[in-house]
C-alpha positions as CSV (number, residue, x, y, z in Angstrom):
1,X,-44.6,-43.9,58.5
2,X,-44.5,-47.9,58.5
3,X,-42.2,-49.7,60.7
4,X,-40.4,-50.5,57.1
5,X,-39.7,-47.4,55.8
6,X,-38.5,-46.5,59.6
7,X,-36.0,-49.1,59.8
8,X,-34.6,-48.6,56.6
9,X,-33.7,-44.4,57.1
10,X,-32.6,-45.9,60.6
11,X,-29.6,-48.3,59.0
12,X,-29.1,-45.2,56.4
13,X,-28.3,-43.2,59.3
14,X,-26.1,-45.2,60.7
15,X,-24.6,-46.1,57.7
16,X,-23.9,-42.1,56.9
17,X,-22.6,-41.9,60.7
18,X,-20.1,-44.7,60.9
19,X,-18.7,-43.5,56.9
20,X,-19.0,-40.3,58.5
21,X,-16.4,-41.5,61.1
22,X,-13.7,-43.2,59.0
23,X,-13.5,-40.1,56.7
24,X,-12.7,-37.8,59.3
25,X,-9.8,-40.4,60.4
26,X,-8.2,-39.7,56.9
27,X,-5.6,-36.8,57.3
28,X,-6.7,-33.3,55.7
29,X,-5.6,-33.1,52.6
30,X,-4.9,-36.8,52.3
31,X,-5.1,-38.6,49.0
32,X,-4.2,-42.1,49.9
33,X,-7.7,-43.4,49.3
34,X,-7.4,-42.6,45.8
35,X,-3.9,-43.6,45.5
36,X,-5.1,-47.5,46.2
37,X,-8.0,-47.2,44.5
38,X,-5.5,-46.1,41.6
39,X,-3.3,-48.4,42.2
40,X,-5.6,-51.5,41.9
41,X,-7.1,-50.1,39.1
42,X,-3.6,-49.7,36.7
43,X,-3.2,-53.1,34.6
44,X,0.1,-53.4,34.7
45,X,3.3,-51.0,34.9
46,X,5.0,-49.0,31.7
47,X,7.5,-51.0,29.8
48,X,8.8,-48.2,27.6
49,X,11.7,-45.9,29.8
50,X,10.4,-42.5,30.0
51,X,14.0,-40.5,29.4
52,X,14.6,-36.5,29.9
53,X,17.5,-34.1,29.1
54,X,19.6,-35.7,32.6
55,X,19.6,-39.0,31.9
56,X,19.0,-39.3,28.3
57,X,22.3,-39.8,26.9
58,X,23.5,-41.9,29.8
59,X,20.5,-44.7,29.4
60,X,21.1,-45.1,25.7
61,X,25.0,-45.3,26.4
62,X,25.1,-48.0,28.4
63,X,22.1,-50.1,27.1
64,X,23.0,-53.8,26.2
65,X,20.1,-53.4,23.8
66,X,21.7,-53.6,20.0
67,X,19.0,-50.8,18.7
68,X,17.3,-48.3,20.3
69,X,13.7,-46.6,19.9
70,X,12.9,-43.2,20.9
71,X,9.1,-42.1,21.2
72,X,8.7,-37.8,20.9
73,X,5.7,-36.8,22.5
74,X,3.6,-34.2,24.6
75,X,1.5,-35.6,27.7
76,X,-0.9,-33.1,27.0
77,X,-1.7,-34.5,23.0
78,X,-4.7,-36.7,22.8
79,X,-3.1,-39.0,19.8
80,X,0.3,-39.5,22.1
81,X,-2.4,-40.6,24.9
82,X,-4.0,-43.1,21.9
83,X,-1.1,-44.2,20.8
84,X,0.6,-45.1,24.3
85,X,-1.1,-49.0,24.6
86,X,0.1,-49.9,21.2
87,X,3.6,-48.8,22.6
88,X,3.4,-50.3,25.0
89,X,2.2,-54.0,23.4
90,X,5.9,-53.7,21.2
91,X,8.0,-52.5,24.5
92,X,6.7,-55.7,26.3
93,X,8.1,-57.6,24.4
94,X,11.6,-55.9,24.9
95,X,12.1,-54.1,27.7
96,X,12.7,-55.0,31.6
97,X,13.0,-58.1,33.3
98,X,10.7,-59.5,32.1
99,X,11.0,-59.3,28.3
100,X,10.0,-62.1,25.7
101,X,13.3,-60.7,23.8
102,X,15.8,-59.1,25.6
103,X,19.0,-57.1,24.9
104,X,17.7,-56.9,20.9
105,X,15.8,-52.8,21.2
106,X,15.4,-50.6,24.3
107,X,12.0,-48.4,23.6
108,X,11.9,-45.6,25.5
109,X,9.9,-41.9,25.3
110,X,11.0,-38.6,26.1
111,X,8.0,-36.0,27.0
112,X,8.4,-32.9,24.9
113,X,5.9,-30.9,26.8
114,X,8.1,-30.3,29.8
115,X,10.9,-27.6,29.5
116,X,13.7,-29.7,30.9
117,X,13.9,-31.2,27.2
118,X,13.2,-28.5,25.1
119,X,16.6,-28.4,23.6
120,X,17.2,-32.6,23.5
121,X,13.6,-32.3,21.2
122,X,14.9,-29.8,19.2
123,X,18.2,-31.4,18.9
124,X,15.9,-34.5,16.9
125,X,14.0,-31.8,14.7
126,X,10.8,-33.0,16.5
127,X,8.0,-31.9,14.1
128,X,5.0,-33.8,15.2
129,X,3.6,-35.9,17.9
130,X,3.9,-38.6,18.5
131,X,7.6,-39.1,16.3
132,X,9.3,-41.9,16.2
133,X,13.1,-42.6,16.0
134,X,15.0,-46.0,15.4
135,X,18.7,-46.4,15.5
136,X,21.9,-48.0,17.2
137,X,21.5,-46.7,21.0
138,X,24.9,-44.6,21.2
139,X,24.3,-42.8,18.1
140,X,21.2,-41.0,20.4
141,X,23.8,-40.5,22.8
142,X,26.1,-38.9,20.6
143,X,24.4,-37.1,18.4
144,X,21.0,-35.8,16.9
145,X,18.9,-35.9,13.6
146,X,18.0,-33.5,10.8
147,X,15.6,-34.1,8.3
148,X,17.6,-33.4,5.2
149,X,20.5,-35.7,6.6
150,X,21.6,-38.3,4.3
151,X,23.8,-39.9,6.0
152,X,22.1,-40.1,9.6
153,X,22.0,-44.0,11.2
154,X,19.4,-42.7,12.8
155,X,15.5,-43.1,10.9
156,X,12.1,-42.2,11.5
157,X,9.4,-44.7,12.0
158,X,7.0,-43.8,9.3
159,X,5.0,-46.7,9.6
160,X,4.4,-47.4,13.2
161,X,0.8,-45.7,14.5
162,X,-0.5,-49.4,15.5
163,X,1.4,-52.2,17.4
164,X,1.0,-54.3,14.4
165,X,2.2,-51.8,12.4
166,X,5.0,-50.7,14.4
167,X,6.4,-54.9,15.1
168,X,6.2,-55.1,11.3
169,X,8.4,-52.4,11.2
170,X,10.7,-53.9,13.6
171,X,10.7,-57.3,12.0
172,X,11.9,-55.6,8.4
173,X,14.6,-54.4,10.1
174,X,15.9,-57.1,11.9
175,X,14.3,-59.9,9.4
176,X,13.2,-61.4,12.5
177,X,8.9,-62.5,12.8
178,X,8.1,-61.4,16.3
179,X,4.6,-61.4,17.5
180,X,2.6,-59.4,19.7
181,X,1.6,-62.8,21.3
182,X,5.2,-64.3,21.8
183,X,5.3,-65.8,25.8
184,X,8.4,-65.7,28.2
185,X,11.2,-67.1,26.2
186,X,10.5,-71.1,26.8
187,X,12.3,-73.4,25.1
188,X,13.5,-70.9,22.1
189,X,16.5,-71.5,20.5
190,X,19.4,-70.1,21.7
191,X,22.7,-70.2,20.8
192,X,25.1,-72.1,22.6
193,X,27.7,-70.9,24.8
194,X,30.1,-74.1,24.3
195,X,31.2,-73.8,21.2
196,X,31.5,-69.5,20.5
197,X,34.5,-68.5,23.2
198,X,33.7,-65.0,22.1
199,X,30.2,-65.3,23.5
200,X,31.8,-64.6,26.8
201,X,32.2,-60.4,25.8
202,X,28.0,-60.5,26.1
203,X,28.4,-61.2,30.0
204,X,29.6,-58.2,30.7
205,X,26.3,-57.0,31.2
206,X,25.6,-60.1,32.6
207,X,28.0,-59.6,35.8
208,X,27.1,-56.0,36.2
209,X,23.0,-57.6,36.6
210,X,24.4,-60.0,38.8
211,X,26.6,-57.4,41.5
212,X,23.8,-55.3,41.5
213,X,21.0,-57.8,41.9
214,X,23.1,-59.8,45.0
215,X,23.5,-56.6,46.6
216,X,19.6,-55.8,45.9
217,X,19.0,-59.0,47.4
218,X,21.1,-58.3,50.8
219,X,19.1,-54.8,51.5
220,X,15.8,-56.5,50.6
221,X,16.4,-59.2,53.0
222,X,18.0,-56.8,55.9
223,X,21.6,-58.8,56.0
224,X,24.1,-56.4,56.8
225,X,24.5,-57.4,60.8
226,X,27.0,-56.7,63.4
227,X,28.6,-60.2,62.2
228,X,28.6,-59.9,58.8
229,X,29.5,-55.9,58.0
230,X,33.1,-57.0,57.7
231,X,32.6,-59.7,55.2
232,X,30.8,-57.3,52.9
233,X,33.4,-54.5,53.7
234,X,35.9,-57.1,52.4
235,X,34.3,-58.1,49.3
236,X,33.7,-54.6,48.1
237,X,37.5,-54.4,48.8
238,X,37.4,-57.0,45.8
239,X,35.5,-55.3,43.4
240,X,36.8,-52.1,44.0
241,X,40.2,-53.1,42.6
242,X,39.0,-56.1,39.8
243,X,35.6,-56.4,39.1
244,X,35.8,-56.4,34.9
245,X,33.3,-53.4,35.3
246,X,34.7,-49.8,35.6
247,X,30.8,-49.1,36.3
248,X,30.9,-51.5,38.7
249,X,34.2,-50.7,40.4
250,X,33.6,-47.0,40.8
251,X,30.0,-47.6,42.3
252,X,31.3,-50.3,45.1
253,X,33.8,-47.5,46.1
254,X,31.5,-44.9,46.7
255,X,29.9,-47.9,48.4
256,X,32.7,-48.5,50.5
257,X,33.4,-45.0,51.2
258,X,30.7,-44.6,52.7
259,X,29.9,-47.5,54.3
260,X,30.5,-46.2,57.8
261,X,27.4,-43.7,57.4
262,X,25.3,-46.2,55.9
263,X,25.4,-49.0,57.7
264,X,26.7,-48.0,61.2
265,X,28.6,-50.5,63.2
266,X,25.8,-50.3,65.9
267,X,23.3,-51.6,63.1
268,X,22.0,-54.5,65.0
269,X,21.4,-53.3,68.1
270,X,17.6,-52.7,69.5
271,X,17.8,-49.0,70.0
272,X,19.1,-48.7,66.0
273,X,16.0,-51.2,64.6
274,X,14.1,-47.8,63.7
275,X,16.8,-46.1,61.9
276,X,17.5,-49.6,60.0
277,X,14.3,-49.7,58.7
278,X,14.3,-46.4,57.1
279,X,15.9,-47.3,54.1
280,X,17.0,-43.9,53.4
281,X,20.4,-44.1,55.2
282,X,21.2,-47.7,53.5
283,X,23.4,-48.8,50.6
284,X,20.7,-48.8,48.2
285,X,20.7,-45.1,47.4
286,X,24.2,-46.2,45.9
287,X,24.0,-48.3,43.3
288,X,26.4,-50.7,43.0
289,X,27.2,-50.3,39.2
290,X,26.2,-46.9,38.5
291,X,22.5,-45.4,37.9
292,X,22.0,-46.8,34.7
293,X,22.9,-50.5,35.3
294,X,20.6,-52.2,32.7
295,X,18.0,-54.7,34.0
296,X,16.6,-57.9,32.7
297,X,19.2,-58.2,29.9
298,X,21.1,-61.7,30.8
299,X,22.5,-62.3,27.6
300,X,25.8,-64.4,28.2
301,X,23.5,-66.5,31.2
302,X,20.0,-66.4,29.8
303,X,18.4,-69.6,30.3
304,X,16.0,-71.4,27.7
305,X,13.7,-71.8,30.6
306,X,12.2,-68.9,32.4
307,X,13.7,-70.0,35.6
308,X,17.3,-71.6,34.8
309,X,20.2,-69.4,34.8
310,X,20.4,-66.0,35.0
311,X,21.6,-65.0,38.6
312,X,23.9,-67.9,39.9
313,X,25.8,-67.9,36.0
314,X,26.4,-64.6,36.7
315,X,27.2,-64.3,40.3
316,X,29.8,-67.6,38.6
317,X,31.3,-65.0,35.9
318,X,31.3,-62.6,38.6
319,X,33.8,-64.9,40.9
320,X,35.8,-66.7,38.1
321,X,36.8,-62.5,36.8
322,X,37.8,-62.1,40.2
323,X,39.9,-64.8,40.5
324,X,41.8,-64.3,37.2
325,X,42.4,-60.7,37.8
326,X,43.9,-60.5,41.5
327,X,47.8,-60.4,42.1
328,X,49.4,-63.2,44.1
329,X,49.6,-61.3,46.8
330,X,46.0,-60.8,47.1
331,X,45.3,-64.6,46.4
332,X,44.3,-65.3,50.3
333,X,42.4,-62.8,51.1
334,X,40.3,-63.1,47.5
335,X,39.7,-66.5,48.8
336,X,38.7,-64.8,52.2
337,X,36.4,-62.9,50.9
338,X,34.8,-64.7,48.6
339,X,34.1,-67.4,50.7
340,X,32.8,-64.9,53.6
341,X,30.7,-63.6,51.1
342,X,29.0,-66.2,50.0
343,X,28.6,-67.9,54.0
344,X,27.2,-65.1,55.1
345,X,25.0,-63.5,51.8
346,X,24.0,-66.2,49.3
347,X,20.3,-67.2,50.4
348,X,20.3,-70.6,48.5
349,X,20.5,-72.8,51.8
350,X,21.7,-75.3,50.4
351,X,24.2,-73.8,47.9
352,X,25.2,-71.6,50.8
353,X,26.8,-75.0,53.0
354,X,28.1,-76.9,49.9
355,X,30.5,-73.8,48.8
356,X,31.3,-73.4,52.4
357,X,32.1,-77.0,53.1
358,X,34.6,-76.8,50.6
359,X,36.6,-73.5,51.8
360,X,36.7,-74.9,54.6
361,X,38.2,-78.1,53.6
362,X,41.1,-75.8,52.1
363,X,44.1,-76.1,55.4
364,X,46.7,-74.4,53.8
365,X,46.7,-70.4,52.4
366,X,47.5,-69.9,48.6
367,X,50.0,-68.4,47.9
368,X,49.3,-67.6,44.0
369,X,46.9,-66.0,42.1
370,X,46.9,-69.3,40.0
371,X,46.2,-71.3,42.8
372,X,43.1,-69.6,44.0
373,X,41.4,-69.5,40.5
374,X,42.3,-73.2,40.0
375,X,40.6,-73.7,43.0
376,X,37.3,-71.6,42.6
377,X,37.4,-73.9,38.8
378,X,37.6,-77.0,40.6
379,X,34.4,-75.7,43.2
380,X,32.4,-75.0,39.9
381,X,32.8,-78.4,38.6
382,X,31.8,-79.9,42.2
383,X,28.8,-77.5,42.0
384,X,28.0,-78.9,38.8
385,X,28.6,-82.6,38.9
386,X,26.0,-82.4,42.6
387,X,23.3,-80.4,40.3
388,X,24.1,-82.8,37.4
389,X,23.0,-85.6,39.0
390,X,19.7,-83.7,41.1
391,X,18.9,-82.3,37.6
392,X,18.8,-85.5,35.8
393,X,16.6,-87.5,38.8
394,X,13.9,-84.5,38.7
395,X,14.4,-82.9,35.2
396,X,14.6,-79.6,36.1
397,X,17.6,-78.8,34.2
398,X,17.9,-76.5,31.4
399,X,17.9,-78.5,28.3
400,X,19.8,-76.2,26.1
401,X,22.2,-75.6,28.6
402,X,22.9,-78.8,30.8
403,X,25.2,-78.3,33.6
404,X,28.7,-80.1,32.1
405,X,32.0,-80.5,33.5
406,X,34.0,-76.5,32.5
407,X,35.9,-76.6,29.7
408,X,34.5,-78.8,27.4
409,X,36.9,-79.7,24.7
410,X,35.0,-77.8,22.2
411,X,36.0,-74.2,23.9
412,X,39.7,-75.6,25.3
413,X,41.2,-79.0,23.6
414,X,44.3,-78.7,25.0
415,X,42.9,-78.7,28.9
416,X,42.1,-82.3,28.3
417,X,45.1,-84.2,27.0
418,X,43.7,-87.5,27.0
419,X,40.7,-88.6,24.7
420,X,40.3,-92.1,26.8
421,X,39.9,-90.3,29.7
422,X,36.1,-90.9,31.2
423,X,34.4,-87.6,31.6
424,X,31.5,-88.1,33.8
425,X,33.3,-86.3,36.4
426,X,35.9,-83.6,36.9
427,X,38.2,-85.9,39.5
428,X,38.4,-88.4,36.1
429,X,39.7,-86.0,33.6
430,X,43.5,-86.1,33.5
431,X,43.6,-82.1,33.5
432,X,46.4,-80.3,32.2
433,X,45.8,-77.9,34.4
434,X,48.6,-75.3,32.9
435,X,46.5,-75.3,29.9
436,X,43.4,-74.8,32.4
437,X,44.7,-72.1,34.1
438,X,46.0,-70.4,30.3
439,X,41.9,-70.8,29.5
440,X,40.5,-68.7,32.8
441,X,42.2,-66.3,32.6
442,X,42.3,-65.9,28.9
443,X,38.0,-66.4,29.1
444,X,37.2,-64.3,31.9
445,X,40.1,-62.1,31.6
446,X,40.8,-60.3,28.3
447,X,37.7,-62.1,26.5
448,X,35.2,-60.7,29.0
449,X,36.7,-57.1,29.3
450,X,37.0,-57.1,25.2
451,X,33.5,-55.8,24.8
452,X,33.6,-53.8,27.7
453,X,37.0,-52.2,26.5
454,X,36.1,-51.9,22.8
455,X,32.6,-49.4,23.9
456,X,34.6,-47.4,26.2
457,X,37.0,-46.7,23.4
458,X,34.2,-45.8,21.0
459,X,32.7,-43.6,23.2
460,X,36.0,-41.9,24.5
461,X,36.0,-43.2,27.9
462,X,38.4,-44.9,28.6
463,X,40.1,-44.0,32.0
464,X,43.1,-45.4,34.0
465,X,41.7,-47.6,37.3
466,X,44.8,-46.7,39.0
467,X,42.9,-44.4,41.2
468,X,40.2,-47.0,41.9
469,X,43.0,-49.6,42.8
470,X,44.0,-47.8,45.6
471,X,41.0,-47.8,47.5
472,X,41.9,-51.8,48.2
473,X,44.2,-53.1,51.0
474,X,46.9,-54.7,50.7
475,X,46.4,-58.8,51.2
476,X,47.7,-58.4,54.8
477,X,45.5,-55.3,56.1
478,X,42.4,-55.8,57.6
479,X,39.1,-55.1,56.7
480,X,38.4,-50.8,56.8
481,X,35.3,-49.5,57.9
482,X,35.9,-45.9,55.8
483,X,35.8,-43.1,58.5
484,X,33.8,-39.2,57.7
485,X,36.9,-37.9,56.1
486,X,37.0,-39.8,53.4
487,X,33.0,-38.9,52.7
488,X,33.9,-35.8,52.8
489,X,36.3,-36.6,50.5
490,X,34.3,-37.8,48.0
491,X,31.4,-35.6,48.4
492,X,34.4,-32.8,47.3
493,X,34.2,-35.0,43.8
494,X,38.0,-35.3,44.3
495,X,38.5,-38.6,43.4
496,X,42.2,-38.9,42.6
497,X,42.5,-37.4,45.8
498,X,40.5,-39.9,47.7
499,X,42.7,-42.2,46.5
500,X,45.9,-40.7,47.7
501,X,44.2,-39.9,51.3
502,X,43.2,-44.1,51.3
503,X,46.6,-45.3,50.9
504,X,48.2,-42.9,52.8
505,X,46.1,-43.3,55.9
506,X,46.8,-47.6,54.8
507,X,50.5,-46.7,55.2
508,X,50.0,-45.2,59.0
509,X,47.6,-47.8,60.0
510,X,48.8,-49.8,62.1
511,X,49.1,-53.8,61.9
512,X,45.9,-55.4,63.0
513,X,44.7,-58.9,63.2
514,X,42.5,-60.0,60.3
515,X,39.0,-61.1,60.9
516,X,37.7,-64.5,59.9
């Protein structure tokens, strides 16, 4: 044998030894090899919501999406396997946060072949695979289809076995021209929120996105300390009683229930770093406004830019329906917690210190409800007049949406009495700030809720909050950490009675000092 051929079975030995060696590292059994390997290998996650029997009805209930499309299939049929990439081409395009056009149809699929939704496919007289449904989202939730019905609002796709096919499809019925190709919304036209006051109803959805994505935002980033447990106790005080959500204000009670279990008041200290890492005993296993809180879908704050709006207009609606909905009585500790909230959670640096500066600059408490949403309006306009000027010198404003001084005249005429009045700047408008204060709370009071109301009354849910309400302290009770009675409480599902327990235990407490 040449000194070659040895060499070369010598490094194939050792090759074989040392492989050899890391494979019998990997755990019997173990499949995380393939997993990565899997992983890098997958293009790019599903677009299209896979659905079942549990969740089904729920999802397409609370959708912002004006239509819905519903794929029947069976993961074990080669055509549904085919047919999946062109599926997913159209649902690009409209589903998840990252969708060219969001809020117009939420595609989802629902797997025939497992037995949890045997009856949901034969409520839809699924004959075939894969069928295709299109119709307005709650009528799925509602209801079924039968072939011979004439007067059903729900049809079947009978043209759709190609993405081209099935956009065309799409675009008859909307007499819209969407493409397969269409990028990020840049620059498309949108309409503006100045001069429809009724636009306002579509942000519903948009301050639901926004609760849920700030409180995403303080689990991601660990926040919840020793320091700040009482400021976030406090502000989910806030939304329990008024956030225009009922989604919203029944999830931050369960929150706030138990908060004492998920976020102990030992959380920061050394000995509790291992059990604060395991995000199974955090707040995220709550979510904030329900299960089916949709995602992607800012409609009232969508930007014309990828990158401008969204989040801070909401978490803006968010405050402003606050303010507008509290009682006099709660007017100082709204403004507590509000400000608290945004010191100790908003992660824009920046941001952060300008709001703060000016609640602190604020020396004496407000007495009125009218007072504190005044206030929070005048903070706004600060906000905006800083970015106005930052926008301009580095154009990075949106330029469908320019930051403005809030109202313009076109949405409230009478809030600016004077037409000679320079309005470069809120501090040179000669306010009549009764017809101000008439505007807030009419815009992000009844206007806002309108929608909100008008679906739960179609769908036969409307419920009395009165339950909810009590959860919140009074304006002169301290913040709560909520004790294992009342998760016991709720785990019995009694939620009237949860209530009761809450305010009685607020009427023993005694006085404390409140936290600032």
């Amino acid at each position: 044998m040449s000194m070659s051929k040895a060499s070369v079975i010598l490094i194939v030995i050792v090759l074989l030894l040392i492989s050899s060696k890391e494979a019998a590292s990997i755990q019997p059994g173990s499949r995380s090899i393939l997993r990565a390997v899997s992983r890098e290998n997958k293009a790019q996650a599903d677009y299209a919501v896979d659905l079942n029997s549990t969740n089904f009805d729920a999802v397409l209930r609370n959708t912002p999406a004006a239509h819905a499309i519903v794929e029947f299939f069976a993961h074990w049929c080669p055509a549904c396997r085919n047919y999946k990439p062109h599926y997913e081409k159209v649902a690009r395009l409209f589903n998840g946060p990252d969708a060219v056009h969001p809020g117009i149809a939420l595609m989802t699929r629902v797997d025939c072949a497992l037995k949890i939704n045997n009856k949901l496919c034969d409520k839809f007289s699924v004959s075939h695979y894969p069928m295709l449904f299109w119709g307005p989202p709650s009528k799925f939730a509602s209801g079924g289809w039968e072939p011979k019905e004439e007067k059903s609002e729900i049809y079947v796709i009978d043209d759709g076995r190609t993405a081209e096919k099935l956009l065309n499809w799409i675009n008859k019925q909307l007499g819209s021209s969407y493409g397969l190709d269409d990028g990020k919304f840049e620059n498309e036209h949108l309409p503006s929120n100045i001069s429809d006051p009724g636009q306002i109803a579509r942000a519903v959805y948009d301050v639901e996105e926004a609760t849920f994505f700030a409180f995403e935002i303080i689990l991601e980033h660990k926040m919840i300390k020793p320091h700040t447990r009482a400021s976030l106790i406090r502000f989910l005080q806030l939304l329990v009683a008024h956030h225009p959500s009922r989604r919203c204000r029944k999830g931050s009670a369960e929150v706030l229930v138990n908060f004492d279990d998920l976020s102990p008041p030992d959380i920061g200290l050394p000995d509790k770093q291992e059990a604060v890492s395991d995000d199974k005993g955090m707040p995220g296993n709550f979510q904030i406004c329900g299960k089916e809180v949709p995602r992607g879908y800012w409609m009232f704050c969508r930007g014309s830019k990828n990158d401008t709006r969204g989040f801070s207009c909401g978490l803006w609606v968010v405050l402003h329906s606050l303010s507008v909905r509290i009682e006099d009585g709660e007017s100082q500790f709204a403004f507590t917690a509000v400000c608290d909230f945004i010191n100790n959670f908003f992660i824009c640096e920046e941001c952060r210190q300008h709001f703060y500066q000016m609640c602190s600059s604020v020396t004496t408490p407000f007495n009125t409800s009218r007072e504190f949403a005044l206030w929070l309006w005048r903070t706004h306009n600060k906000v905006n007049e800083r970015l106005m000027k930052e926008e301009a010198s580095l154009g990075t404003g949106d330029p469908n949406f320019p930051k403005i001084i809030w109202p313009p005249k076109e949405l409230c005429s009478s809030c600016h009495p004077s037409s000679n009045q320079r309005e470069n700047g809120a501090g040179q408008i000669d306010w009549n700030l009764n017809e101000v204060y008439k505007f807030l709370t009419g815009y992000y009071g009844k206007t806002l809720a309108s929608l909100y109301k008008e679906k739960d009354r179609r769908l036969g849910e409307e419920v009395s909050d009165g339950a909810i309400a009590d959860l919140v302290t009074s304006t002169s009770a301290v913040v709560v950490p909520v004790g294992a009675a009342l998760a016991i409480a709720l785990a019995s599902c009694a939620f009237g009675a949860l209530a009761c327990f809450w305010r009685s235990q607020q009427k023993n407490r005694k006085a404390r000092r409140s936290w600032n």
